[in-house]
VOBABA-469258 format. One line per field, with one value per atom (N, C-alpha, C): residue number from 1; residue in one letter; atom name; x negated, y, z negated. Coordinates in steps of 0.05 Angstrom, whole numbers, plus 32768, in hexadecimal, padded with zeros to 4 digits. Layout:
N
num: (NUM;...)
residu: (A;...)
atome: (CA;...)
u: (X;...)
v: (Y;...)
w: (Z;...)
//
This chain:
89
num: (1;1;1;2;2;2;3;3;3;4;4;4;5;5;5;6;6;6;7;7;7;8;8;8;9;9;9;10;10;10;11;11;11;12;12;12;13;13;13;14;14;14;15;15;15;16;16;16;17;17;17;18;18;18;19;19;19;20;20;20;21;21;21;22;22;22;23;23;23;24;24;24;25;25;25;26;26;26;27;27;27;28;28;28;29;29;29;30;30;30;31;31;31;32;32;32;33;33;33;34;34;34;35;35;35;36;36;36;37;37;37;38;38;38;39;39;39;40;40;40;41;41;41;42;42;42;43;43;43;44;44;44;45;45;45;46;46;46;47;47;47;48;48;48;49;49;49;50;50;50;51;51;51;52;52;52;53;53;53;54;54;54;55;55;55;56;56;56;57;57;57;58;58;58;59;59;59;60;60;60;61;61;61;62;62;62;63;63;63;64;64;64;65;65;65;66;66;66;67;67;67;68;68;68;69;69;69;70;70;70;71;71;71;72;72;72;73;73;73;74;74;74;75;75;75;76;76;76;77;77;77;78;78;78;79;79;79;80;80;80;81;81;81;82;82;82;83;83;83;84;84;84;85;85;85;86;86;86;87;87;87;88;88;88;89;89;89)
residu: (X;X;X;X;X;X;X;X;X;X;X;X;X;X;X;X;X;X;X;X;X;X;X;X;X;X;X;X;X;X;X;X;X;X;X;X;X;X;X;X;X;X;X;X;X;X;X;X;X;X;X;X;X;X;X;X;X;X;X;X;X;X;X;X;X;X;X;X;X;X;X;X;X;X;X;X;X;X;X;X;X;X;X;X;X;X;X;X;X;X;X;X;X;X;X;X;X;X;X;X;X;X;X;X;X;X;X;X;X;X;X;X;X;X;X;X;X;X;X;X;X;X;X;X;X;X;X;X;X;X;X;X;X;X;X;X;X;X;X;X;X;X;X;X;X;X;X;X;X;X;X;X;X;X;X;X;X;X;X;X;X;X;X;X;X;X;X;X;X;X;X;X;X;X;X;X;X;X;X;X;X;X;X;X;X;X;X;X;X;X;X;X;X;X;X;X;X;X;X;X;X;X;X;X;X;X;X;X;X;X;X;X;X;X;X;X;X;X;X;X;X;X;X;X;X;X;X;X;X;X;X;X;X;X;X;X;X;X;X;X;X;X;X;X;X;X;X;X;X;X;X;X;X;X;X;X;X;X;X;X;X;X;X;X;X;X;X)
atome: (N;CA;C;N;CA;C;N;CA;C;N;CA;C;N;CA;C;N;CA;C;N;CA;C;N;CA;C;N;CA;C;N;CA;C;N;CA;C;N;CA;C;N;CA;C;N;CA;C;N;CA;C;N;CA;C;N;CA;C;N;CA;C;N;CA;C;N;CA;C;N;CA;C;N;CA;C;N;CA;C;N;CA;C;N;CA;C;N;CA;C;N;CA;C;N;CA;C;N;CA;C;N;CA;C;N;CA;C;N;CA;C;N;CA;C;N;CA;C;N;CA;C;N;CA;C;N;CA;C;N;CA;C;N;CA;C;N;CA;C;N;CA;C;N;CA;C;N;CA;C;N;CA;C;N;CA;C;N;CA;C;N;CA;C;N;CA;C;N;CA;C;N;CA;C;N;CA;C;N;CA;C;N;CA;C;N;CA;C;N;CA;C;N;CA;C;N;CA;C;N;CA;C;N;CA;C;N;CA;C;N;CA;C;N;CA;C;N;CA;C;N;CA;C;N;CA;C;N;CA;C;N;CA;C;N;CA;C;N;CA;C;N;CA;C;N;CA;C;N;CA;C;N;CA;C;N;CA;C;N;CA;C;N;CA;C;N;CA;C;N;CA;C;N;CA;C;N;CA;C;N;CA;C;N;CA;C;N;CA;C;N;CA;C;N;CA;C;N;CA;C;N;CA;C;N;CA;C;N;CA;C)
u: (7EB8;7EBE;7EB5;7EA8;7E9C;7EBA;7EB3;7EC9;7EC0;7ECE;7EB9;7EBB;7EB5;7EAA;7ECC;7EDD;7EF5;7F05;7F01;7F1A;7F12;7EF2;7EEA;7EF6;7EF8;7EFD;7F25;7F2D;7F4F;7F51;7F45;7F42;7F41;7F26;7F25;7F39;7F40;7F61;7F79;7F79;7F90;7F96;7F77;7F72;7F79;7F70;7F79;7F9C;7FA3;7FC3;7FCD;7FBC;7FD5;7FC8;7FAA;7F9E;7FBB;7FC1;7FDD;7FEF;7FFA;800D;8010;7FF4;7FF5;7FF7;7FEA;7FE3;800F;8015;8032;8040;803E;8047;8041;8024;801E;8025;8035;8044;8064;8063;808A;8086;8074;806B;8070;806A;8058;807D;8087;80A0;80B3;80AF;80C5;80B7;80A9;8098;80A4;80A4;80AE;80CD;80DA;80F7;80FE;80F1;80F9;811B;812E;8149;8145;8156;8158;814E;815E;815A;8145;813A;8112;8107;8111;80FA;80FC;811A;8124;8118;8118;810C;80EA;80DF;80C7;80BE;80D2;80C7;80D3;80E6;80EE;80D2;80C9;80AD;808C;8097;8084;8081;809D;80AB;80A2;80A3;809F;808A;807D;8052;804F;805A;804D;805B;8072;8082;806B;8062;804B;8034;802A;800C;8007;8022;8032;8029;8034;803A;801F;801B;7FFB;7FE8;7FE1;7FC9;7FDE;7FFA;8002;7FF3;7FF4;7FF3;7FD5;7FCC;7FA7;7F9D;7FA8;7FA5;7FA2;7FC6;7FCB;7FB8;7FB8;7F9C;7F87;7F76;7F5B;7F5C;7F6D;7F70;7F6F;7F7A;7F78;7F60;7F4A;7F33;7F27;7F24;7F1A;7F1B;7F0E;7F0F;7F25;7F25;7F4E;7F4D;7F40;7F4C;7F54;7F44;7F4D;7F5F;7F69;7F78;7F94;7F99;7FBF;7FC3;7FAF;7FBB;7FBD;7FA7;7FA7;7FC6;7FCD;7FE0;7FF7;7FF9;800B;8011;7FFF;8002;800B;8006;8006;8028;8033;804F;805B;8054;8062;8067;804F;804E;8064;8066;807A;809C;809D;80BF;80BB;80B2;80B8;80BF;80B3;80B6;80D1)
v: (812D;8125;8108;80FE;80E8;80D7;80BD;80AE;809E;809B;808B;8069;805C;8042;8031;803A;802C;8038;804F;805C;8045;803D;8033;800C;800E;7FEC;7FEF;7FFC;800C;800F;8018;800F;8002;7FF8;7FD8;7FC4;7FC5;7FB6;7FB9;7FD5;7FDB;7FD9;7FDB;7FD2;7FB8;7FA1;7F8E;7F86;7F90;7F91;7F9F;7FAA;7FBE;7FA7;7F9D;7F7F;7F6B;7F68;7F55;7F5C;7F74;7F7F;7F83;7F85;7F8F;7F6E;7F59;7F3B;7F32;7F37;7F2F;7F40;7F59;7F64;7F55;7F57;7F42;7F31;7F1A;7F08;7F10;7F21;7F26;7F2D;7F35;7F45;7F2C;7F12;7EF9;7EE6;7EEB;7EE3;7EE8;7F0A;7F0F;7F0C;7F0F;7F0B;7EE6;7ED0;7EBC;7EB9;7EC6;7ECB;7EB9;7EBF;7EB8;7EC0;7EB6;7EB7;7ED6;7EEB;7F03;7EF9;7EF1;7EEB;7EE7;7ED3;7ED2;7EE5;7EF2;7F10;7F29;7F22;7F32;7F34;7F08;7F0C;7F14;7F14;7F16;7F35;7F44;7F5D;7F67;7F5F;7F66;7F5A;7F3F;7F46;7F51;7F5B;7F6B;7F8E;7F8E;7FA8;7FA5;7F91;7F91;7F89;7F81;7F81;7F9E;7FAA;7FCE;7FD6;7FDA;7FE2;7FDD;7FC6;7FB6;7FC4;7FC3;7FD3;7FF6;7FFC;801A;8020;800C;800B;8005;7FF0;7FE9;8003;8014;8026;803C;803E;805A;8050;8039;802C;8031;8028;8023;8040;8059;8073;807F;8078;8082;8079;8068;8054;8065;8065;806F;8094;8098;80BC;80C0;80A2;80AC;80AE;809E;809D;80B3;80BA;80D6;80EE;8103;8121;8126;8134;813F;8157;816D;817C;817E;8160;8155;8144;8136;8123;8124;813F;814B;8149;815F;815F;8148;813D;8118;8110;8111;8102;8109;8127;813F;812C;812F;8126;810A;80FD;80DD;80DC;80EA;80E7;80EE;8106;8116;8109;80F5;80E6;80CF;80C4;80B2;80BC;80C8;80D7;80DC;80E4;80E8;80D7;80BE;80A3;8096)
w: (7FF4;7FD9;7FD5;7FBF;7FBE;7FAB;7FB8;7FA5;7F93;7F78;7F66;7F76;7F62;7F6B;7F62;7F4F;7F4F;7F61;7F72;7F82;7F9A;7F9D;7FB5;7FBA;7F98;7F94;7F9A;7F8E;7F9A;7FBB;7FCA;7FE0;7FF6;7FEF;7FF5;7FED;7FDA;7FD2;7FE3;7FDE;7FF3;8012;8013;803E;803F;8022;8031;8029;801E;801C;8034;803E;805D;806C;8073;807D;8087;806A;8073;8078;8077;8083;80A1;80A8;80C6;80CF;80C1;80CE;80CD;80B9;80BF;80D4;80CF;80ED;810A;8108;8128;8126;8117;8111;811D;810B;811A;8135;813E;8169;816D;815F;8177;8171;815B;815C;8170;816F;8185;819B;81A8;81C1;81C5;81B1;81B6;81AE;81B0;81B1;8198;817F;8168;8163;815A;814F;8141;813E;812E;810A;8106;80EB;80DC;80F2;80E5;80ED;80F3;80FE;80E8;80EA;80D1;80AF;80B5;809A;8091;80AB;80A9;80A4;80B9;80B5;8092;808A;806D;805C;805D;8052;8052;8072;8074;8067;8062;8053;8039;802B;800C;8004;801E;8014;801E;802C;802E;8019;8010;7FF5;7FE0;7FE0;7FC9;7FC4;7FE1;7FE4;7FD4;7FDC;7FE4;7FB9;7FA6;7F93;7F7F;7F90;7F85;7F82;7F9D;7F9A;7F8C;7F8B;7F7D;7F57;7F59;7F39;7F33;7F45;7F3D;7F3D;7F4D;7F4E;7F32;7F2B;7F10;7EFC;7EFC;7EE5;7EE6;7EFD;7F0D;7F02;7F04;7F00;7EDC;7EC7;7EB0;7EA4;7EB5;7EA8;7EB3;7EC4;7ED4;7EBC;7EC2;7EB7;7EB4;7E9A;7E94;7EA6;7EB0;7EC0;7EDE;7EE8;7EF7;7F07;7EE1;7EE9;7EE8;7ED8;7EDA;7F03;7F06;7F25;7F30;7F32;7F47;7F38;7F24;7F19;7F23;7F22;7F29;7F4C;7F5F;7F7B;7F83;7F71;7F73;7F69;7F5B;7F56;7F61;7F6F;7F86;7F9B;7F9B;7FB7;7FAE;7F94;7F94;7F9A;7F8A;7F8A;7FAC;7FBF;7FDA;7FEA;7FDF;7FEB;7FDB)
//
């Protein structure tokens, strides 16, 4: 299946939002690996929670957008899946 050229720019956006997510994770490894106090570890991993929460929210958003301009007989279902996928989460 070919992707248009905004699913590809959605993408690329989103790799680099998980990008930082994974760079703060290796951040909290190198914390506890240096016997950082709980608390800062704590707080780090809580914002590493709400930049994936973020990312998580961002491509569900840019999806929905991306799917209205698309073909209408196409774009009930994508829409249909992309909600499904929210309420699960």
């Amino acid at each position: 299946m070919k992707i248009s050229r905004d699913k590809c720019a959605i993408m690329k956006n989103t790799e680099q939002l998980i990008n930082n997510v994974i760079g703060q994770l290796e951040g909290v490894k190198k914390m506890m690996a240096d016997n950082r106090d709980c608390l800062t570890v704590l707080i780090q991993l809580k914002a590493a929670k709400a930049a994936l929460s973020s990312a998580t929210a961002k491509l569900l958003s840019d999806n929905l957008l991306s799917c209205s301009t698309e073909s209408k007989g196409k774009q009930s279902e994508q829409i249909k899946q992309l909600i499904t996928e929210l309420i699960k989460n």
